[in-house]
C-alpha positions as CSV (number, residue, x, y, z in Angstrom):
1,X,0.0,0.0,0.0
2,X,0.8,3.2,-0.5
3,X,1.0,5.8,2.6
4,X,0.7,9.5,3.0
5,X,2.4,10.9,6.6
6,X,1.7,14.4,7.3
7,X,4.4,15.9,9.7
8,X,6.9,13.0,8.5
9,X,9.8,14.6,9.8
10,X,8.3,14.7,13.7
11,X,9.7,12.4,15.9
12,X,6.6,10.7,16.0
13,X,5.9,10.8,12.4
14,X,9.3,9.7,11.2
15,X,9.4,6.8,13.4
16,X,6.0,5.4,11.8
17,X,7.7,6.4,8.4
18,X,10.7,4.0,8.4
19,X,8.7,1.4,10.2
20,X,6.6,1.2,7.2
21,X,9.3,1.6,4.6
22,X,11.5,-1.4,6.4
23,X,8.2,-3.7,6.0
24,X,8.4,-2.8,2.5
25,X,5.7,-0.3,2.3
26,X,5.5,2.5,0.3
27,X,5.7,5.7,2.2
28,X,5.4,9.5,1.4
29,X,5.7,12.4,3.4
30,X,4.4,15.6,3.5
31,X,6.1,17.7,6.0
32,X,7.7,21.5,5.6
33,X,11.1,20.2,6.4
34,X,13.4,17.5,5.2
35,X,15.0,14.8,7.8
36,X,18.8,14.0,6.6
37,X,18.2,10.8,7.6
38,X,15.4,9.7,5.8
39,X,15.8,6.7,4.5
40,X,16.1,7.1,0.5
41,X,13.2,4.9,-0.3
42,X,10.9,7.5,1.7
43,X,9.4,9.6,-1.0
44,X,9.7,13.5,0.4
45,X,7.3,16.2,-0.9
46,X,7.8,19.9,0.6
47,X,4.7,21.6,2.2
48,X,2.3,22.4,4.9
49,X,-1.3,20.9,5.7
50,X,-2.5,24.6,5.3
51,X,-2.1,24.5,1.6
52,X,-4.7,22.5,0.3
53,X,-3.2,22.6,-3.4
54,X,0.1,20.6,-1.8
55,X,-2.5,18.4,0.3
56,X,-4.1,17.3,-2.5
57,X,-0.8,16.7,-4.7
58,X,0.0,14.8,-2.0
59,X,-3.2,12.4,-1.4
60,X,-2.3,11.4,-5.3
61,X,-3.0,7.7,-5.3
62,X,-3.2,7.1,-1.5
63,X,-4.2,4.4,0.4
64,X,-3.6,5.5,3.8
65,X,-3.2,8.5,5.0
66,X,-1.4,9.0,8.4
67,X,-2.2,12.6,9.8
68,X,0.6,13.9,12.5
69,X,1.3,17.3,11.1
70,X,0.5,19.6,13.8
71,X,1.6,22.5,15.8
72,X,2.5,21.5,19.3
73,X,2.3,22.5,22.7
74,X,5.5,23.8,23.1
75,X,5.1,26.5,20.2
76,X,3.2,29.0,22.2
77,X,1.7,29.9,18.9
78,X,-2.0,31.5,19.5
79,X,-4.4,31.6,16.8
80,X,-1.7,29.9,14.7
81,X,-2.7,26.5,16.3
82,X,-6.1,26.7,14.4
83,X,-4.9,27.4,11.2
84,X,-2.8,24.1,11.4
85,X,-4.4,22.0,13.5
86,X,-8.0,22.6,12.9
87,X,-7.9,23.3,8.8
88,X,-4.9,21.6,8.6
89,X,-7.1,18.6,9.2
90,X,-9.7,19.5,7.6
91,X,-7.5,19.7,4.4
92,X,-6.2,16.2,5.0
93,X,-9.8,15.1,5.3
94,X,-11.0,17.1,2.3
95,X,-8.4,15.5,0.4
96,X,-8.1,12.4,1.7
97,X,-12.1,12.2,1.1
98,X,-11.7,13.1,-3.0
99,X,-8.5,10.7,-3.2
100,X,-11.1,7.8,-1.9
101,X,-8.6,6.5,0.7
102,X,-9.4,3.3,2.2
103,X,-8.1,4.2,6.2
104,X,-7.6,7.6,8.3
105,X,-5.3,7.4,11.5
106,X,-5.1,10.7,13.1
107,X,-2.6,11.5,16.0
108,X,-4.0,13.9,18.6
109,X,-3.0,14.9,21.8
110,X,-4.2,14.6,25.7
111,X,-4.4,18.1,25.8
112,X,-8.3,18.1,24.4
113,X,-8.9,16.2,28.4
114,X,-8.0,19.7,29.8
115,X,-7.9,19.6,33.6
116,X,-9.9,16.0,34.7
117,X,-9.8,16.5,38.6
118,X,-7.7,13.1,40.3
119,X,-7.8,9.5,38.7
120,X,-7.5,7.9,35.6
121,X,-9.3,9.3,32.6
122,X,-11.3,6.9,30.8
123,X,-13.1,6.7,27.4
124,X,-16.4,8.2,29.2
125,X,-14.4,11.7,29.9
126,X,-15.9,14.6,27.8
127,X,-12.7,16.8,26.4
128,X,-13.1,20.1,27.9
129,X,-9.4,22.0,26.5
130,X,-8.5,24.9,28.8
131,X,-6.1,26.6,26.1
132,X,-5.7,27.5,22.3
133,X,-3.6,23.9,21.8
134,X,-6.0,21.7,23.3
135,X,-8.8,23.4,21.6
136,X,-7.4,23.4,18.1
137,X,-7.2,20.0,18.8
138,X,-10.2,19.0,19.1
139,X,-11.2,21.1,17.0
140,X,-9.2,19.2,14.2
141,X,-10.2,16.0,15.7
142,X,-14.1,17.3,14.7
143,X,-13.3,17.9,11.4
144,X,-11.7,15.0,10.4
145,X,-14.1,12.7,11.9
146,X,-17.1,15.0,10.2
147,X,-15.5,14.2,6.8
148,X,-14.7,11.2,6.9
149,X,-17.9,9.6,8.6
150,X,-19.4,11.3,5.3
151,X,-17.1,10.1,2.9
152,X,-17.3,6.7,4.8
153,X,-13.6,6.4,5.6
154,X,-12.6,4.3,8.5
155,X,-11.2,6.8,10.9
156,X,-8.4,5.8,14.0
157,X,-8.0,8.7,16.6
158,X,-5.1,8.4,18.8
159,X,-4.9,10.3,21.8
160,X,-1.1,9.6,23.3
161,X,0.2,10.9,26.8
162,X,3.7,12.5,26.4
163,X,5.8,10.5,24.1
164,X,9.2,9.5,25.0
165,X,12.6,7.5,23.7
166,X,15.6,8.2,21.4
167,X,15.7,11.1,20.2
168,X,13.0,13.2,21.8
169,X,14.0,16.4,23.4
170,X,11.5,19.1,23.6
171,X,10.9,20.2,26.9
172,X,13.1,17.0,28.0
173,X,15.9,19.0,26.7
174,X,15.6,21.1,29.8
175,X,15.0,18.1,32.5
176,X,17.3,16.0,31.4
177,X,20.2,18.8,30.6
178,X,19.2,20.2,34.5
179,X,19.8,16.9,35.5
180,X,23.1,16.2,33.6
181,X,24.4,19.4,35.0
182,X,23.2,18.2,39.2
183,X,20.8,21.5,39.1
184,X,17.9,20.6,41.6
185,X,14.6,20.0,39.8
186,X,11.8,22.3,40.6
187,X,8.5,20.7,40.1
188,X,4.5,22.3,40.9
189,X,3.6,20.9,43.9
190,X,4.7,18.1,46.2
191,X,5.6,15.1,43.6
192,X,2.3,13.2,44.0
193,X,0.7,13.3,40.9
194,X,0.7,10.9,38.7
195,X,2.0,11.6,35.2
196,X,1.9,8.8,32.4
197,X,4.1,8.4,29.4
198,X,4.3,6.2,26.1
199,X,7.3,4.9,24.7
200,X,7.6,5.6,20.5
201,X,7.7,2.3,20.1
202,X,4.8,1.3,22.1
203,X,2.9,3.9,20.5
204,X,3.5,2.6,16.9
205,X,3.0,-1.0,18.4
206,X,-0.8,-0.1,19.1
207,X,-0.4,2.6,15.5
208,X,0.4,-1.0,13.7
209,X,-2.5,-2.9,15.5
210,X,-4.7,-0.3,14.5
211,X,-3.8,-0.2,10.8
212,X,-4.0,-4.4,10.8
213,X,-7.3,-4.3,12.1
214,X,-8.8,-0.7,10.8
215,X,-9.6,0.0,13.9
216,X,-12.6,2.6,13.7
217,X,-13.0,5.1,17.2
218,X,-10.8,7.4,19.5
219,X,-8.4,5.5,21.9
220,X,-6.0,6.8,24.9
221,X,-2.5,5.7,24.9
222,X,-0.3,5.1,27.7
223,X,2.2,2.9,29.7
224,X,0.6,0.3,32.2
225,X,3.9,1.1,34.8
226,X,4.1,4.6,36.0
227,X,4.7,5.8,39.5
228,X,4.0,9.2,41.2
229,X,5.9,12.0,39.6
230,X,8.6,12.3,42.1
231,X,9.4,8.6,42.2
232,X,9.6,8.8,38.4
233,X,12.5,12.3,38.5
234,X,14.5,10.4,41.9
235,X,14.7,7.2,39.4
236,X,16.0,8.9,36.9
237,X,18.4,10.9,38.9
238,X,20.0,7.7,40.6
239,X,20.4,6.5,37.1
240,X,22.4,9.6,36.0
241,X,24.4,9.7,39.2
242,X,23.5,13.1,39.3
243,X,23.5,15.5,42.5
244,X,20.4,17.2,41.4
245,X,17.1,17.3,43.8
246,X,13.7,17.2,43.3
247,X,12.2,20.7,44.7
248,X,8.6,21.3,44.9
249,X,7.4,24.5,44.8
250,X,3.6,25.9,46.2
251,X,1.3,25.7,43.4
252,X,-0.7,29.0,43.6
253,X,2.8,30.9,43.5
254,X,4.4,28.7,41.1
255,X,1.4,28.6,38.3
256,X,1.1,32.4,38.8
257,X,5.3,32.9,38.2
258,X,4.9,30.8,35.2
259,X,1.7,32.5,33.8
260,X,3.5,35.9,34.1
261,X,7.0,34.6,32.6
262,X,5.1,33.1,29.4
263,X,3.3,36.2,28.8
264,X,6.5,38.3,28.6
265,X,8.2,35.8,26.4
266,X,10.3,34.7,29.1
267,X,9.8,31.2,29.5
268,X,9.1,28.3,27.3
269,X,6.6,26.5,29.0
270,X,3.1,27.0,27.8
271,X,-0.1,26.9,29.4
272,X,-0.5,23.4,28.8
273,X,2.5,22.4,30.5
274,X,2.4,25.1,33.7
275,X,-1.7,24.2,34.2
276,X,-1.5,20.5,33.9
277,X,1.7,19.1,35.5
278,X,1.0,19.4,39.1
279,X,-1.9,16.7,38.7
280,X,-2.8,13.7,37.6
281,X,-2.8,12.7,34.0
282,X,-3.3,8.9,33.4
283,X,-5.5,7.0,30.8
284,X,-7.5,3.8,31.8
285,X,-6.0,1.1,28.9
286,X,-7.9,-1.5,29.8
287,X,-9.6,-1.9,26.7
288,X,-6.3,-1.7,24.7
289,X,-4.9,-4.3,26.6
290,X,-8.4,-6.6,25.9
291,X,-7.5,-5.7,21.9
292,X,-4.4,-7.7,22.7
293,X,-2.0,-4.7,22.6
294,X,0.6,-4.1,25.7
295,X,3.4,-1.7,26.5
296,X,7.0,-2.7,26.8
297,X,8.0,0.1,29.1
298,X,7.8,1.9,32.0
299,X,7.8,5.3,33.1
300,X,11.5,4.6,34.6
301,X,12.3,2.8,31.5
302,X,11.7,5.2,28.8
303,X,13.2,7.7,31.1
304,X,16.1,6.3,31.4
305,X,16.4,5.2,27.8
306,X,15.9,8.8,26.3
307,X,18.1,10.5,29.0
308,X,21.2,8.3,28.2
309,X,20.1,9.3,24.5
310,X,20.6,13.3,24.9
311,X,23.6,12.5,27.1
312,X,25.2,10.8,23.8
313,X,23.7,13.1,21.2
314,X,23.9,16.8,23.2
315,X,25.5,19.3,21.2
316,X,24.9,17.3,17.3
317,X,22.4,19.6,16.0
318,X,19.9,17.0,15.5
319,X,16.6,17.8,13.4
320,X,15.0,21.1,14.0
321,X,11.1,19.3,14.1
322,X,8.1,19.5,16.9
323,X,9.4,17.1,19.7
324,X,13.1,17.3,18.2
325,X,14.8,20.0,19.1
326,X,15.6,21.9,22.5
327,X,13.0,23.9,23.9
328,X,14.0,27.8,24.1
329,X,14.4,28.0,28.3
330,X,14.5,31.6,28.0
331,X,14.4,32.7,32.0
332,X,14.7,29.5,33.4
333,X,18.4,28.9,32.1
334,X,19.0,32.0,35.1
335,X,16.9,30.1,37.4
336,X,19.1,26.6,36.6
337,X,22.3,28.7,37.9
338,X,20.3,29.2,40.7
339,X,19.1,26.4,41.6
């Protein structure tokens, strides 16, 4: 079959890309930059999912189209978000709706949850987003599933937690170089909360399951082993044989900091990350587990794994894409010499 993967080049993206092309698949992306290392077999077409003309030059002779172009959390990026993620999918589904493709799987986020209260967030939750990326989101998530229910395509929503393993950075940049470096690690609140992850490759485990079976609805993806926040930074920490500490910090005072610093272009953490990471954020698997699917790691594995990663790769200039790249720290690279 032939594939289409919007936002290729991610680090979610290009991992399903080369899976696909090593089982012999034929893959095309559509992403606005180039990866160095693609492999050559990966067909590359330049563009965004906002213009519909290189959408649609794209979709040519598509049999699955794999949507993950988006603009993430981390690029504080206002009304932006909905011109990519909202009619960015909408584009794809347009498109994808014309080209008759036989199977939609579209990567969302956890963001669209918002703020659940304590405990693990099942399939009964109603999204309620609480900022501009979370909304756009959805948003996109409604389009997609608008078109293709009326073009009768078979539709798979994804909703991951944070994705980790070789090669992320983002806003691990900052952790795991704080860590390297034995700064103490501030964190909202006392540690309690519970904050899931997903391994890339336990993600495209359940992504392969659900092209096998074209499986139609919207499913949560997470690891089944995760411990309280704190336990999950100490972990790590022992396994760097680093000095730093975990810190808490009083919420009020903290969230209110945070708010202030983003909205002077001071800090890089968004809304979504200074809201939401003080409580819990966990999906219910269960019913991934009774399709068969199960993760491979843990919280403490994957955190280990992708910290000894950017401990061998720090400094190489790796791919400048959504997940890929530092995170700007702006104000909080004065409060690491502080800390």
């Amino acid at each position: 079959m032939r594939h289409l993967i919007t936002g290729g080049t991610g680090f979610i993206g290009g991992t399903i890309a080369r899976k696909l092309a090593m089982q012999g698949e034929q893959v095309r992306v559509l992403d606005i930059v180039d990866d160095p290392s693609r492999l050559p077999e990966i067909e590359f077409q330049r563009g965004s999912v906002t213009d519909a003309a290189a959408v649609s030059r794209a979709m040519k002779d598509v049999d699955v189209v794999h949507h993950n172009a988006a603009l993430v959390a981390q690029s504080a990026a206002g009304q932006r978000y909905y011109e990519v993620n909202r009619e960015g999918a909408r584009n794809v589904a347009l498109a994808a709706a014309r080209g008759q493709v036989g199977h939609i799987i579209h990567l969302s986020t956890t963001a669209v949850y918002g703020l659940t209260g304590p405990g693990a967030i099942t399939s009964y939750v109603v999204p309620r987003p609480i900022e501009d990326y979370g909304r756009s989101k959805l948003a996109g998530e409604s389009a997609m599933k608008r078109i293709s229910e009326e073009a009768s395509i078979p539709l798979t929503t994804i909703r991951p937690r944070v994705t980790l393993g070789p090669g992320r950075l983002g806003i691990f940049h900052i952790l795991f170089e704080w860590i390297r470096d034995g700064a103490s690690i501030p964190i909202i609140g006392n540690g309690a909360q519970r904050q899931q992850f997903i391994h890339v490759d336990d993600l495209i485990a359940f992504h392969s399951l659900a092209l096998k079976r074209r499986l139609e609805g919207t499913f949560n993806v997470g690891t089944d082993s995760f411990g309280t926040l704190r336990q999950d930074l100490e972990g790590l920490i022992a396994h760097a044989g680093s000095a730093s500490r975990v810190r808490p910090l009083p919420v009020w005072p903290a969230v209110q900091s945070l708010r202030v610093l983003h909205a002077m272009g001071l800090s890089g953490l968004t809304p979504w990350h200074y809201r939401t990471y003080h409580c819990d954020c966990f999906f219910d698997i269960q019913p991934l587990l009774a399709l068969g699917w199960k993760p491979a790691h843990s919280n403490a594995s994957m955190l280990r794994q992708s910290y000894d990663w950017f401990v061998q790769h720090a400094g190489r200039g790796e791919a400048d894409t959504a997940h890929r790249a530092p995170l700007r720290q702006g104000v909080l690279r004065l409060l690491k010499t502080l800390a």
